[in-house]
C-alpha positions in Angstrom: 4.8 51.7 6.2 5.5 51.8 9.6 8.2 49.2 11.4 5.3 46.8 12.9 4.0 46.5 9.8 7.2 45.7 8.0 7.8 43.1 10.1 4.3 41.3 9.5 4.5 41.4 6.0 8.3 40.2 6.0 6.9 37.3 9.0 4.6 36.3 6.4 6.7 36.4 3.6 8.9 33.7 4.8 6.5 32.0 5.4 4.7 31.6 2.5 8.2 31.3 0.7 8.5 28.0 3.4 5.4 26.6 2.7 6.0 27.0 -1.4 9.3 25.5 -1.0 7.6 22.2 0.9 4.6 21.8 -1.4 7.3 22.0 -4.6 8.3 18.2 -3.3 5.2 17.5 -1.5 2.8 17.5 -4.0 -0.6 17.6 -3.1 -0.9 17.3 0.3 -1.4 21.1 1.5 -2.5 20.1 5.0 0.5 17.9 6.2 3.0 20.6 4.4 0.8 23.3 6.8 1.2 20.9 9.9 4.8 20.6 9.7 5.3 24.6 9.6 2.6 25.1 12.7 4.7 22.5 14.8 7.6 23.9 14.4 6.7 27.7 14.6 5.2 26.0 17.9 8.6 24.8 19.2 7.3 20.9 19.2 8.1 18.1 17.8 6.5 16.0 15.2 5.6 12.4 14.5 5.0 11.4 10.8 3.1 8.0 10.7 1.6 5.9 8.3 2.6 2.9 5.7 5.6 2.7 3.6 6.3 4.9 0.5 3.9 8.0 1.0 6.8 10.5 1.6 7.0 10.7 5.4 11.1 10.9 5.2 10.9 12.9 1.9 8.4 15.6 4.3 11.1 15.6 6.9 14.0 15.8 4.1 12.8 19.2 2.7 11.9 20.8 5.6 15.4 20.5 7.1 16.9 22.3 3.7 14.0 24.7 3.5 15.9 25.7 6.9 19.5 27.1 6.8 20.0 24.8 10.3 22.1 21.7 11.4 20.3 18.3 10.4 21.4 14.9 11.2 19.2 12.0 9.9 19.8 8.4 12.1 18.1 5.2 10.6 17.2 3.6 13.9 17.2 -0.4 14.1 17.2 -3.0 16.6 21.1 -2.9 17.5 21.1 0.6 18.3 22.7 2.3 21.0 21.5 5.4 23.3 25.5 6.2 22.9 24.9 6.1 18.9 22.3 8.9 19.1 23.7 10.9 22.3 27.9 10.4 21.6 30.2 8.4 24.4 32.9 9.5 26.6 36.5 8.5 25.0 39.6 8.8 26.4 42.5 11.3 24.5 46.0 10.0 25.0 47.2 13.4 24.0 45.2 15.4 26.3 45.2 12.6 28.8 41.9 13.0 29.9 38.5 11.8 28.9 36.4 13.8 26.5 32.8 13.9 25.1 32.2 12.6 21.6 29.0 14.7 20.4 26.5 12.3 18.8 24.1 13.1 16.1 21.0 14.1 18.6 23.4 17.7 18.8 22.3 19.9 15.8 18.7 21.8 14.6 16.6 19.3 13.1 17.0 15.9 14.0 15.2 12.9 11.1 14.1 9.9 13.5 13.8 7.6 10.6 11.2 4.6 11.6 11.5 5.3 15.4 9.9 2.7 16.6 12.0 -0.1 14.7 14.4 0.3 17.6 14.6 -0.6 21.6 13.1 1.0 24.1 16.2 1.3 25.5 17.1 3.9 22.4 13.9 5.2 22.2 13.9 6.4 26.0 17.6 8.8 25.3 15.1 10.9 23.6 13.0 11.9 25.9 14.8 14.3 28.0 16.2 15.7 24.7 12.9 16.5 23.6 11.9 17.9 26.9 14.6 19.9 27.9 16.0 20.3 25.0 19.6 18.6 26.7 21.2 15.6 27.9 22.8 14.8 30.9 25.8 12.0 30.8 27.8 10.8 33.6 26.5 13.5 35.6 27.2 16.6 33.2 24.6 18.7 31.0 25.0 19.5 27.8 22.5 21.9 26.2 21.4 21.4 22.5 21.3 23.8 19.6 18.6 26.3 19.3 16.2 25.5 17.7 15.8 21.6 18.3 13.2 19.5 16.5 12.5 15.7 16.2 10.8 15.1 13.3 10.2 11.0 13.7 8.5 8.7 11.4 7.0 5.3 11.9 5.4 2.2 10.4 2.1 1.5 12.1 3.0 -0.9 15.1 1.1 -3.7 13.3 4.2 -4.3 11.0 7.0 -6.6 11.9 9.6 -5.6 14.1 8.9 -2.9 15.5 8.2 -1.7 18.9 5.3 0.3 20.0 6.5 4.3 21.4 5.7 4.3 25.6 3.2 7.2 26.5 6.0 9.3 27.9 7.1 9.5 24.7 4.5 10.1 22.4 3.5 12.7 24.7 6.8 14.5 24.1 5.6 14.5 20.4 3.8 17.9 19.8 1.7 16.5 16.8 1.3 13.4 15.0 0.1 13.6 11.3 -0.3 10.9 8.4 0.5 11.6 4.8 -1.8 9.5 3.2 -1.7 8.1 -0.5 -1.5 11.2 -3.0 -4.7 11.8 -5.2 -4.7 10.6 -8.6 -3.5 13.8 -10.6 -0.7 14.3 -8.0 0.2 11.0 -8.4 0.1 11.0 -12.2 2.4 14.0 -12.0 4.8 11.7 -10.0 4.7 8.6 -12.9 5.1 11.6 -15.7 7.6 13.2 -13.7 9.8 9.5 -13.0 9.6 11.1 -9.9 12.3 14.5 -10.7 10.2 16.6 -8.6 10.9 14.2 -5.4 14.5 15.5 -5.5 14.6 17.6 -1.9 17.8 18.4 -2.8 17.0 20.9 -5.1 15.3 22.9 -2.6 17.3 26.3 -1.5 17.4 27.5 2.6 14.3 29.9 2.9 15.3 30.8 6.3 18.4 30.5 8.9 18.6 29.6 12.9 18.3 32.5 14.1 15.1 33.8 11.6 13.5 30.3 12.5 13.8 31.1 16.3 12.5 35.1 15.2 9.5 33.2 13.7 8.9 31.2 17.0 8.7 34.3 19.1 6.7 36.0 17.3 4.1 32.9 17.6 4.3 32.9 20.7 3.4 36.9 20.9 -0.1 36.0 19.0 -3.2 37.0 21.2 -5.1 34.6 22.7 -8.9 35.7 24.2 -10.2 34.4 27.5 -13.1 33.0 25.9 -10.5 30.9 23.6 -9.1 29.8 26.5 -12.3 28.4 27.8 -13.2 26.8 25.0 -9.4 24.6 25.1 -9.8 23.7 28.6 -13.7 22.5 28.3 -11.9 20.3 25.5 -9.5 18.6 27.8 -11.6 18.8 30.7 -14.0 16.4 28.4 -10.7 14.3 27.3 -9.8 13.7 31.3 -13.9 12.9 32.2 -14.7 10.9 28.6 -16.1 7.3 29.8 -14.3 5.7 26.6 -10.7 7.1 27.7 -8.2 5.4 30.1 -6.1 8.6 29.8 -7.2 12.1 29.0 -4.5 15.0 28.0 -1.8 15.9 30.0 -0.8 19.7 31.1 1.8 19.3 28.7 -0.8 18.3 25.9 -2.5 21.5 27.1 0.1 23.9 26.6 0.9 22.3 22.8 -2.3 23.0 22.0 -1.9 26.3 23.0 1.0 27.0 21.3 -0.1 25.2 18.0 -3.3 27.5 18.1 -1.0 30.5 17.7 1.3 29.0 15.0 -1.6 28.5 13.2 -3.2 31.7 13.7 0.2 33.2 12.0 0.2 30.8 9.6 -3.0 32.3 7.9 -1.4 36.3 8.6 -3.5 36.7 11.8 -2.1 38.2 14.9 -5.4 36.3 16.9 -6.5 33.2 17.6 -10.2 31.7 16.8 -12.0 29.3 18.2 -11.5 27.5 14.9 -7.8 27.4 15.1 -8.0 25.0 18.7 -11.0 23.2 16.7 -8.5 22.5 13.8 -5.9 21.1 16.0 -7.4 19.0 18.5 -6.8 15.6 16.6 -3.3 16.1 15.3 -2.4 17.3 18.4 -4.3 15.1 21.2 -5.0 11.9 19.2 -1.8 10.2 20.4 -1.5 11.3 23.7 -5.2 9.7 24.6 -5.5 6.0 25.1 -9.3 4.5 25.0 -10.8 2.3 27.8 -10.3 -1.1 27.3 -13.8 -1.5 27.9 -15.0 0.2 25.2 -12.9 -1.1 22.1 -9.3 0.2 23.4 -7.4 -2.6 22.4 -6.0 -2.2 19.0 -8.0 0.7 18.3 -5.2 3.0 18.9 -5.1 6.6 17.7 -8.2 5.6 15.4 -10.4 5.5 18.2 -9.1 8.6 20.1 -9.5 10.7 17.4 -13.0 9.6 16.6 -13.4 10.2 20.4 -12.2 13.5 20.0 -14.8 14.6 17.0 -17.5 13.1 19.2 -16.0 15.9 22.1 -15.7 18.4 20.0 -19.4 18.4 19.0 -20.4 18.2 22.2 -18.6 21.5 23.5 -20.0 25.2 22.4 -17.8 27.6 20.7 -18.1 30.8 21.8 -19.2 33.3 19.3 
């Protein structure tokens, strides 16, 4: 066996030991589990929204101790401060001199528990976080651990209390999935069970930092044809030209998609990406970064509509052979 080949097998070893480990707790829902793993392979980050009670912080739980990295989890709330999330500047009699107070926002994996139940304000110290993966304050940078992921959930912005995420930000978001309810033999299992297998903490580390970062490059190192690459950008040339969209997908929404393609590709032990694999992804990936024309049923619509705007684009673009 040659040393190329020992690594692919041991690439895909881990992760099919991750994506065990996640569908253990996460009982029946195979495609969110997969999800998860393709944004983070694909250096993003990850919005989890739907109602109450499915398992969107259980999801987020398990992944951070299927990983052998830092992990903070902040319940965000209407009082919360930016200096709660990014840390403060105190002064230290004994070294008589101010010094920086780390907050939360510095480790690996970072739970936004119902992120929009807080200000925008608090919401906006993200975004340079998420972007640049730093914050600046008064005037001085400080770089965040390697790897960084925000995996945020939220109630739908019907719900009381809440406050809807600014475009800036949800574009920031790599993907956004829903759980959905379970099916009715997984969630039998969960009455029979009185709900043991929910314990995440059971779950053993499947991988460290520094493997998780090995696992990102080589995502990034999967193959992507020309002719894939034509078939992406007719996509979000159709997203910026649609009649029923106010806002089409950003460069930045380009390159995720990109990126999430390859994770994917891994993923299923290929060192190529299909057409199929950008097919797969458009919706999770574009859905919330699209906003529908008032015009034509955008208000209250939401993320529905776009992504029913997006099936509509994607039958209307070939794939190549």
């Amino acid at each position: 066996m040659t040393s190329r080949h020992a690594a692919a097998v041991s690439t895909i070893e881990k992760l099919s030991a991750l994506e065990e480990a996640l569908s253990s707790v996460i009982r029946g829902k195979p495609e969110p589990v997969r999800l998860v793993l393709v944004c983070l392979l694909a250096r993003g980050h990850l919005l989890i929204e739907d109602v109450p009670g499915v398992g969107k912080t259980t999801l987020a739980q398990t992944l951070a101790r299927c990983l052998e990295c830092g992990f903070h989890r902040i319940q965000f709330t209407s009082d919360m401060l930016p200096s709660d999330l990014l840390g403060v500047t105190v002064y230290s009699s004994s070294q008589e001199e101010f010094e920086f107070k780390r907050g939360p926002i510095f480790t690996n994996i970072l739970l936004a528990d119902e992120i929009n139940r807080t200000t925008p304000k608090t919401q906006s110290a993200l975004l340079e976080a998420m972007n640049e993966r730093q914050v600046t304050i008064e005037g001085r940078r400080y770089p965040l651990p390697m790897p960084f992921m925000v995996v945020a959930t939220q109630n739908p912005i019907e719900y009381h209390g809440t406050y809807p995420l600014p475009e800036s930000q949800m574009d920031r978001f790599l993907m956004r999935i829903r759980m959905g309810y379970p099916d009715a033999a997984s969630e039998r299992e969960i009455l029979r069970s009185d709900g043991r297998h929910l314990a995440s903490q059971a779950v053993t580390p499947v991988v460290n930092a520094h493997e998780v970062a090995e696992l990102q490059r080589v995502a990034g190192e999967i193959r992507v044809d020309e002719t894939v690459v034509d078939y992406l950008m007719a996509i979000v040339e159709k997203t910026r030209n649609h009649e029923h969209l106010a806002l089409g997908s950003s460069p930045r929404g380009t390159i995720a998609l990109y990126r999430a393609a390859q994770a994917l590709a891994l993923m299923e032990g290929l060192n190529y990406c299909t057409p199929d694999h950008v097919k797969r992804l458009v919706v999770p990936v574009f859905a919330h970064r699209l906003a529908p024309d008032p015009r034509y049923g955008g208000n209250g619509a939401g993320v529905d509509r776009t992504a029913q705007i997006l099936e509509e684009i994607l039958q209307s673009v070939e794939v190549p052979l």
